[in-house]
TIKEZA-472682 format. One line per field, with one value per residue (C-alpha): residue in one letter; x, y, z. Coordinates in Angstrom, 3 decimals. Layout:
REM TIKEZA-472682
residu = [a:...] .
xx = [X:...] .
yy = [Y:...] .
zz = [Z:...] .
END
This chain:
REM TIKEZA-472682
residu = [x:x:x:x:x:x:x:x:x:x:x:x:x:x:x:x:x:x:x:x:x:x:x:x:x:x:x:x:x:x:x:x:x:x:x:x:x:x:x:x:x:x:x:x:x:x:x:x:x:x:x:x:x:x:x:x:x:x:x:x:x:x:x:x:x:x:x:x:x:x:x:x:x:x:x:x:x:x:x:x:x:x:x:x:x:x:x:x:x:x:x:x:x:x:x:x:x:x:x:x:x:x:x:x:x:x:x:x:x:x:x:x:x:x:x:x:x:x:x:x:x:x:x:x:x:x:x:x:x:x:x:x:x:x:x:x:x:x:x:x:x:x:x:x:x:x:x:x:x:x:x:x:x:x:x:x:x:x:x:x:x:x:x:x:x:x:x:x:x:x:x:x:x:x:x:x:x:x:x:x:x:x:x:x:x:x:x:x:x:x:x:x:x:x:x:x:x:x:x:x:x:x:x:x:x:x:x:x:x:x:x:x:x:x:x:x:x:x:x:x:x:x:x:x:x:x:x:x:x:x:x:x:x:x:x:x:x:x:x:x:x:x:x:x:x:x:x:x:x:x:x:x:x:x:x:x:x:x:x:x:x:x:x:x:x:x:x:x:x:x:x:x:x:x:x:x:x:x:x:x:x:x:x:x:x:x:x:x:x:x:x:x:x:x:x:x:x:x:x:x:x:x:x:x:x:x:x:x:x:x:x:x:x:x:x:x:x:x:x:x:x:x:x:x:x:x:x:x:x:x:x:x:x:x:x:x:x:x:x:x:x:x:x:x:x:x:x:x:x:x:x:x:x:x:x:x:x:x:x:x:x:x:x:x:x:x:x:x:x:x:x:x:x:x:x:x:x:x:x:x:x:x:x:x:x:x:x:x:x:x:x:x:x:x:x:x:x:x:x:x:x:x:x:x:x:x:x:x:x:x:x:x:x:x:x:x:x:x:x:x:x:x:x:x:x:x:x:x:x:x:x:x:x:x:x:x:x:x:x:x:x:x:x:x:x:x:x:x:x:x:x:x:x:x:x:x:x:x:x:x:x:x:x:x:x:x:x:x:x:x:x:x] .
xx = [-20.207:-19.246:-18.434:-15.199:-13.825:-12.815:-10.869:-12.742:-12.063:-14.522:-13.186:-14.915:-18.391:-18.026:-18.168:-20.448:-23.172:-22.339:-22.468:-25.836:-26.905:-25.812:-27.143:-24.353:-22.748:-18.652:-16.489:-12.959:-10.520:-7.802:-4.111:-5.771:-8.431:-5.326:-3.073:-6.391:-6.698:-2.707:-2.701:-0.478:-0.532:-1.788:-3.892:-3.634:-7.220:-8.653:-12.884:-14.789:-17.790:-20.678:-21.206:-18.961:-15.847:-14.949:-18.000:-18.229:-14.805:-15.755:-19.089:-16.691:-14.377:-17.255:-18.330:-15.325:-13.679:-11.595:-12.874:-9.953:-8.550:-9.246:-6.692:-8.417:-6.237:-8.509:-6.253:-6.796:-10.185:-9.364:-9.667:-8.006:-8.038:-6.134:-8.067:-5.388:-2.575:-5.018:-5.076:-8.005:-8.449:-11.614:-12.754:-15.786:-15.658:-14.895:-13.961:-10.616:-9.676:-6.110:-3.838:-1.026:1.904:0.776:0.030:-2.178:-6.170:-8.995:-11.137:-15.300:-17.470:-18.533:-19.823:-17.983:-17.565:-16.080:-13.554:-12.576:-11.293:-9.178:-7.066:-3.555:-4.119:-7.192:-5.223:-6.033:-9.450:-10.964:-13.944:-15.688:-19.010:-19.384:-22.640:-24.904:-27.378:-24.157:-21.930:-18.416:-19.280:-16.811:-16.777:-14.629:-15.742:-11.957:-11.477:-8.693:-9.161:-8.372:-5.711:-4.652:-4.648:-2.790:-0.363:-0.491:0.063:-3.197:-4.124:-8.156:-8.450:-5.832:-2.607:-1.359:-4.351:-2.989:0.181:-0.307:-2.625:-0.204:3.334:4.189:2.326:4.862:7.084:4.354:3.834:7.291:7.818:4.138:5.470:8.920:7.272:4.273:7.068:3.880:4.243:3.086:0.806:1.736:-0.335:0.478:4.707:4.549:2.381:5.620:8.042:5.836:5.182:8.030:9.633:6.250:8.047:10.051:6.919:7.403:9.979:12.956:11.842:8.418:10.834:13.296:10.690:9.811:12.842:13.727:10.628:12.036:15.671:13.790:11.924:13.156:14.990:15.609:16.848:14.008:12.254:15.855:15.597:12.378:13.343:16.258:13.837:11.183:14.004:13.544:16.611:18.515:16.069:16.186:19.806:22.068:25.342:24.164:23.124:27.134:27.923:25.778:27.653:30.536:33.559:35.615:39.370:41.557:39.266:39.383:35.696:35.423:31.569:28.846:29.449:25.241:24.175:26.979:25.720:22.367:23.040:25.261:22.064:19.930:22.883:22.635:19.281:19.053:20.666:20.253:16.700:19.024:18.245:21.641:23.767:21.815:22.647:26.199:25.874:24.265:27.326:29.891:31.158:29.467:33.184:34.287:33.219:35.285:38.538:38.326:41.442:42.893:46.478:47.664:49.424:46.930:43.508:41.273:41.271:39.052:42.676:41.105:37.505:36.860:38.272:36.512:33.510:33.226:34.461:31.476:28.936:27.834:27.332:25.197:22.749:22.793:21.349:18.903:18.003:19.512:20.380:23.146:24.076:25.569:23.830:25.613:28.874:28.497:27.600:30.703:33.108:31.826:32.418:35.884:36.885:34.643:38.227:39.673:38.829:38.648:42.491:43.013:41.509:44.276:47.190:48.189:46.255:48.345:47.548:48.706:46.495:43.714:44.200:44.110:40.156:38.837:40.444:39.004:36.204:34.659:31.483:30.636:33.128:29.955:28.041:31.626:32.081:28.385:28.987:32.224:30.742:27.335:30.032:31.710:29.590:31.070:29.444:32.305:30.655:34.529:35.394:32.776:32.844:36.682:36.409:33.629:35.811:38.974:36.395:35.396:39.383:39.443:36.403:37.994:41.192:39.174:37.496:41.089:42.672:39.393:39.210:42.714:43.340:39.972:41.097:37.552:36.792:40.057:41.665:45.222:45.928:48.268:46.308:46.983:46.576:49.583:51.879:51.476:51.784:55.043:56.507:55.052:54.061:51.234:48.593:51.500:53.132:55.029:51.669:50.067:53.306:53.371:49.867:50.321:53.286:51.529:48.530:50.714:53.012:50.218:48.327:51.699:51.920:54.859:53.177:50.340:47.578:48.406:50.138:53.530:54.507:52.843:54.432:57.911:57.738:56.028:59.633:61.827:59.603:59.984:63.345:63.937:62.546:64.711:62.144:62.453:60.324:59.692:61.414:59.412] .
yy = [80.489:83.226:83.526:83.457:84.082:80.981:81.762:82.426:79.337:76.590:73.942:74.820:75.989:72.178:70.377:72.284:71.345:68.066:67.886:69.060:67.070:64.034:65.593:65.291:68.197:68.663:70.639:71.762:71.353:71.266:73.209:74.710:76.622:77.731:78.601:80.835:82.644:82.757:84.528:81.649:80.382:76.757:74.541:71.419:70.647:68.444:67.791:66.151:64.725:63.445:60.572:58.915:60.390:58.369:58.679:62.397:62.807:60.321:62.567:65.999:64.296:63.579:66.952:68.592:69.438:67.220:64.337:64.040:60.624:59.575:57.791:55.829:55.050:52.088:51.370:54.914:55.636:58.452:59.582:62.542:64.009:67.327:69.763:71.615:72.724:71.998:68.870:67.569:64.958:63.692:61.202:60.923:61.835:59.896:58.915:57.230:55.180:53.768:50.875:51.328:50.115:51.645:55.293:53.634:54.497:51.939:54.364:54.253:56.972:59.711:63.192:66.544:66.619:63.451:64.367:67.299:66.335:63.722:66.977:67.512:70.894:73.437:75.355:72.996:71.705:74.334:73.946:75.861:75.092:74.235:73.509:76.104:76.965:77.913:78.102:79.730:79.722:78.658:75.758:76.202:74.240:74.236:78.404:77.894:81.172:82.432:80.639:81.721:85.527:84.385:82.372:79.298:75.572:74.343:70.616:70.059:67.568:67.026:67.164:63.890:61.678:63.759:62.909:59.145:58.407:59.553:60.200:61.987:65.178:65.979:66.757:68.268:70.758:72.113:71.767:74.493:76.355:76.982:77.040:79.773:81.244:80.533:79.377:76.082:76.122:75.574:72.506:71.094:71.526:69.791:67.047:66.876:66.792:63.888:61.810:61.960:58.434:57.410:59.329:55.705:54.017:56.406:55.324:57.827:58.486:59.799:61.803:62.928:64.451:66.789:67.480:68.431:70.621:72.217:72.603:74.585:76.946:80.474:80.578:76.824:77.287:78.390:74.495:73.293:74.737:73.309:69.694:70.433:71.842:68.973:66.469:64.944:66.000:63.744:60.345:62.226:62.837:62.564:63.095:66.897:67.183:66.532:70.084:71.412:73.118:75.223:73.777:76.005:75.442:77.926:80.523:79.745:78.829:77.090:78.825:76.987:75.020:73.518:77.362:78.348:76.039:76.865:80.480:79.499:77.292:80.518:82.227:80.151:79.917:83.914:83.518:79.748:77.048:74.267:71.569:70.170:73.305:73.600:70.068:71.007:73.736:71.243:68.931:71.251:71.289:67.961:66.601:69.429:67.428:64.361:66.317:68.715:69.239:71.933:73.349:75.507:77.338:77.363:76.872:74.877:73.433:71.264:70.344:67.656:68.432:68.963:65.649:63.565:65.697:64.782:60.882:61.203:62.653:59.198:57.396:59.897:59.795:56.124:56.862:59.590:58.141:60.660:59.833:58.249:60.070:62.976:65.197:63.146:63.646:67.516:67.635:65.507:67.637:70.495:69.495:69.031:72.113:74.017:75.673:76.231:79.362:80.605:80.118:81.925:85.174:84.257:84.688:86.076:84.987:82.558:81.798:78.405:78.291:79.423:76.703:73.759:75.458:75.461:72.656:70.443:72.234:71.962:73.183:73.614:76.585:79.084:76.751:76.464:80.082:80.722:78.406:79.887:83.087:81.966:80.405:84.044:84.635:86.400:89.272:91.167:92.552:94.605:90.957:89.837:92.608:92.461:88.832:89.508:92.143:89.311:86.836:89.492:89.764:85.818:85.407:88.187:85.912:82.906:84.814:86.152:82.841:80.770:83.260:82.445:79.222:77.672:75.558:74.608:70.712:70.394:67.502:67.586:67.483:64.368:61.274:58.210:56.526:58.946:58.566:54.802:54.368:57.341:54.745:51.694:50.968:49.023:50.240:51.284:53.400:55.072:55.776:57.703:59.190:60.936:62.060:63.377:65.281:66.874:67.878:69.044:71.662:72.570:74.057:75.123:77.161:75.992:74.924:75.434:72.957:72.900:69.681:70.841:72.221:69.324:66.642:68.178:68.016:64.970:63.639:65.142:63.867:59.924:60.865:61.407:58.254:56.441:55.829:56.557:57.191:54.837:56.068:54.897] .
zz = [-6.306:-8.727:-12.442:-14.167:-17.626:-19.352:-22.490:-25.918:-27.189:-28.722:-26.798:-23.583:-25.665:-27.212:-23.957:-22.527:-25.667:-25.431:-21.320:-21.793:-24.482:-21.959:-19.190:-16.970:-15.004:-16.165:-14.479:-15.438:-12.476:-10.596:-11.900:-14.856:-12.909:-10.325:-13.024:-14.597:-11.161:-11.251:-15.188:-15.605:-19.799:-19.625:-22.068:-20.095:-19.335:-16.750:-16.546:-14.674:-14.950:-12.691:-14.951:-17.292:-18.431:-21.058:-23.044:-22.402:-24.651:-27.151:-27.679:-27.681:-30.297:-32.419:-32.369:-32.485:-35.863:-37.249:-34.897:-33.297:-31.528:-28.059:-26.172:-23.280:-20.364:-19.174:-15.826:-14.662:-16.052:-18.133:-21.496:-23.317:-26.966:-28.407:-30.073:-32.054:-29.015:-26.072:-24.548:-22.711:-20.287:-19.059:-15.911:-14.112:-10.293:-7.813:-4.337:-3.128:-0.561:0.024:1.782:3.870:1.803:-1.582:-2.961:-5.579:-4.146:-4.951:-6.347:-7.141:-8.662:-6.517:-6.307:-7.117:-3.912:-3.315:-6.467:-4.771:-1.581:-3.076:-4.532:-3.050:-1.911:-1.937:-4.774:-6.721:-5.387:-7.434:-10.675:-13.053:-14.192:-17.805:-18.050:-19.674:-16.772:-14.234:-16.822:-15.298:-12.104:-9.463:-6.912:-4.673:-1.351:0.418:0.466:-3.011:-3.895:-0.828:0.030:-3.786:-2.687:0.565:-1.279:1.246:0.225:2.571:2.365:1.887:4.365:7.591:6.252:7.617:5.823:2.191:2.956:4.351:1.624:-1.445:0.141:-2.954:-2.530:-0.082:-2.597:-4.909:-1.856:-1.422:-5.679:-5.452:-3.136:-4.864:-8.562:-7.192:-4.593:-1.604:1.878:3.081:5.574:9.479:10.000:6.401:6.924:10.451:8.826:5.970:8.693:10.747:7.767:5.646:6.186:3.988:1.097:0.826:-0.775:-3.388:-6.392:-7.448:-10.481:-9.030:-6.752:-9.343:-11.531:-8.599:-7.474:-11.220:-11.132:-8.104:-9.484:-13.127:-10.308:-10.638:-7.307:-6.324:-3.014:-1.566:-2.689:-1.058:1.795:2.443:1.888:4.635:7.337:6.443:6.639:2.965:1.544:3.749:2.471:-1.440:-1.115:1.809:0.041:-0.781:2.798:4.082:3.073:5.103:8.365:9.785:11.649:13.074:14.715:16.289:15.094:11.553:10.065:6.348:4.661:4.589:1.912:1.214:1.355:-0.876:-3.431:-2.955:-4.144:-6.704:-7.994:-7.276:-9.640:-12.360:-12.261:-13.102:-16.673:-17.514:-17.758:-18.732:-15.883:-16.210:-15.989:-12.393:-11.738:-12.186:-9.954:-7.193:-7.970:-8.331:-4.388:-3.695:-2.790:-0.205:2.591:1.578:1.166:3.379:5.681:8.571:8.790:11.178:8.584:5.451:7.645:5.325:2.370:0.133:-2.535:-5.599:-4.431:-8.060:-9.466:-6.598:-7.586:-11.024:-9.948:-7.648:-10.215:-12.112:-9.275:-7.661:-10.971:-10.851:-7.396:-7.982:-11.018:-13.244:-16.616:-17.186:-20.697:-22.076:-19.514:-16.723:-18.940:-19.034:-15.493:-15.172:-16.846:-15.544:-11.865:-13.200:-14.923:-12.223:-11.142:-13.922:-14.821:-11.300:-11.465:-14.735:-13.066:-9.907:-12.609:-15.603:-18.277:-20.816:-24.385:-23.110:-20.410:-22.225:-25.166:-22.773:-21.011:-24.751:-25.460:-22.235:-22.492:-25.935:-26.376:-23.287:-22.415:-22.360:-19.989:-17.557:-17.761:-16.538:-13.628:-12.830:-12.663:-10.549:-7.817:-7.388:-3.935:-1.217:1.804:0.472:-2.456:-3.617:-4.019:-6.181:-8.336:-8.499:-9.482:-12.048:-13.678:-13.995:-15.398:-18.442:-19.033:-19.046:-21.394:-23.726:-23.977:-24.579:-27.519:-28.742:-28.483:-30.209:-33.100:-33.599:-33.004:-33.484:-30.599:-29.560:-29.723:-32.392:-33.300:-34.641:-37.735:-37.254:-36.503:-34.945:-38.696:-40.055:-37.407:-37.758:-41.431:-41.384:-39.149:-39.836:-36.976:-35.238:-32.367:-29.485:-26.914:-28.700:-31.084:-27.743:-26.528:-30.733:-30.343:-27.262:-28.159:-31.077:-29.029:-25.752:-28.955:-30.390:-27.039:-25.961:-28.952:-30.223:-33.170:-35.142:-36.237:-39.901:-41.605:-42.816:-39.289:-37.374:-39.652:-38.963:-35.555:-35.883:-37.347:-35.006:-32.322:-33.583:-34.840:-30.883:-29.423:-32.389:-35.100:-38.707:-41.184:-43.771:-46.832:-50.242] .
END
């Protein structure tokens, strides 16, 4: 064992009084200790006691300013308080043993020992001393800090027990991994790829919220590429696994459509943390396989992929056990509008064109342009750049044409109410067929979105499908 520097702060110089006072030896452990080796920020907290945790916080919140409140979590033995942005949890060691069908251990108190080697991996089997006799030393009885400087995911005990015992911590491996950008260890991947039909004890949601933390890595793929060679992607999520593959006839080859939207994940991930703008960017091919087709003539195609996509998109969340809210509607509608753009750079850029993307688009034209721009990927790096260069002409339109037009989640001016009480008439047809005229002239730019012009058109429209305005 060897010292190291906790940070200066009274927190740690509290529990260590009061550990003393109780005389029994605490420990911080675990991912704050890695993250500490790591000079990664954390004030998450986790100590352990040889003794009882519970009453080891209740003592530290009495003698901590403020006294703050301990919240006991009785089912799992744990207690945990927040002393101004830290917060602390506390729970005595112990040993765990576990049945077949269940991740959940039957757990009894146990040494420091005992506490460690129930850790997922040796990263995080690590504790410092807080006592005041050893008082920052280091126990580290599974080589963490080696495997730390190494940067290897390394089970404490044989990887298939970990990963029998709590199927979850396969996921928590490859989620380390892709967060701390290490390797997983030889042993410990084979054991992942041997036990992974145990990751079907686990529920989704336990699932999703690693897979999430995976997605929020800096470069995703490399946590997706893992699940493919393990062989959990296909039990997490088959459908993304379809695009994976290259079929080739008469010569003619279609990419690999699951690495292209791996690096357009990696893409968006360089200039965007918002989970759901990477979801999109998972989602945004996810319908290639369904439409694609050959022709001799055109070689292959993947026509409507982006309408199936986004048709596809809430029942894949109802499946993952995604959300079903307004982040499943932006994923939606960007899966929809994916092209869009992409077809603005192909032609010459119309106002008309342009007032339909903002229009569709709303406020989420900066998010669709980002995506549109993280799916340019291509060996043919002239091609990329050309593309990238079209997409800043496209984006200076949209500017042009939004400064103008203010076109960006507008409503006309004429609503449904005016047109009905201009022509007395009741919820219709010919109500929708009005509105939609209005809106179609007014992106086609032969009007503008101001009442006088709109209401004229608005009665030559009616005037046109024989309805007159009643006169009063």
């Amino acid at each position: 064992m060897f010292p190291i520097a906790l940070p200066d702060h009274k927190i740690f110089k509290v529990i260590s009084e009061v550990a003393d006072n109780q005389q029994v030896p605490a420990y911080v452990i675990g991912g704050f200790v890695r993250d500490l080796v790591l000079k990664r920020p954390s004030k998450d907290i986790d100590v352990v006691c040889v003794g009882n945790g519970m009453a080891l916080a209740e003592a530290v919140a009495q003698a901590l300013p403020g006294k703050p409140k301990v919240t006991v979590f009785k089912n799992f033995g744990t207690a945990m308080l927040r002393a101004e942005d830290w917060e602390v949890e506390f729970v005595g060691a112990r040993k765990e043993s576990y049945q077949q069908h269940s991740r959940k251990p039957e757990v009894e108190p146990g040494t420091l020992e005992d506490d460690l080697k129930r850790r997922d991996f040796t990263i995080n089997a690590l504790g410092i001393s807080l006592n005041k006799s050893t008082f920052g030393e280091v126990v580290d009885a599974f080589n963490g800090l080696q495997d730390i400087k190494r940067k290897l995911i390394r089970t404490p005990l044989a990887p298939g027990i970990t990963f029998s015992d709590d199927p979850l911590r396969m996921m928590r491996a490859i989620r380390f991994a892709t967060q701390l950008q290490f390797d997983i260890d030889p042993d410990t991947f084979d054991a992942i790829i041997d036990y992974k039909e145990r990751l079907q004890i686990i529920s989704k949601e336990r699932i999703i919220d690693e897979l999430n933390k995976i997605i929020l890595s800096p470069v995703p793929s490399y946590g997706f590429k893992l699940l493919f060679h393990a062989g959990l992607l296909q039990l997490i999520f088959p459908k993304m696994l379809e695009l994976q593959g290259v079929e080739t006839i008469n010569g003619h080859a279609h990419k690999d459509n699951f690495y292209h939207t791996l690096q357009v994940l990696d893409n968006v991930a360089k200039v965007s943390h918002d989970l759901w703008l990477r979801w999109a960017a998972i989602m945004h091919d996810i319908a290639k396989p369904d439409t694609k087709r050959y022709s001799p003539k055109v070689g292959w195609t993947f026509h409507g992929h982006e309408d199936r996509g986004a048709r596809l998109v809430p029942k894949l969340f109802q499946e993952l056990k995604l959300p079903l809210n307004e982040h499943m509607k932006f994923v939606q509608k960007l899966v929809r509008l994916h092209l869009r753009p992409i077809a603005l750079v192909k032609e010459t850029v119309t106002d008309s064109a342009v007032r339909r993307l903002l229009f569709e688009a709303g406020n989420d034209i900066d998010a669709l342009m980002q995506l549109c721009r993280a799916d340019i990927t291509s060996k043919d790096h002239n091609r990329v750049k050309r593309y990238l260069q079209n997409f800043t002409k496209v984006e200076e339109k949209l500017r042009e044409v939004e400064e103008s037009d203010k076109l960006r989640n507008f409503q006309p001016v004429i609503t449904g109410e005016i047109i009905m009480e201009t022509f007395q008439l009741k919820p219709s047809r010919e109500v929708g067929i009005l509105k939609e005229a209005i809106t179609e002239a007014i992106l086609e730019g032969q009007i503008r979105n101001e009442y006088e012009e709109a209401f004229g058109f608005l009665l030559e429209k009616g005037k046109s499908l024989g309805l007159m305005p009643e006169t009063k």
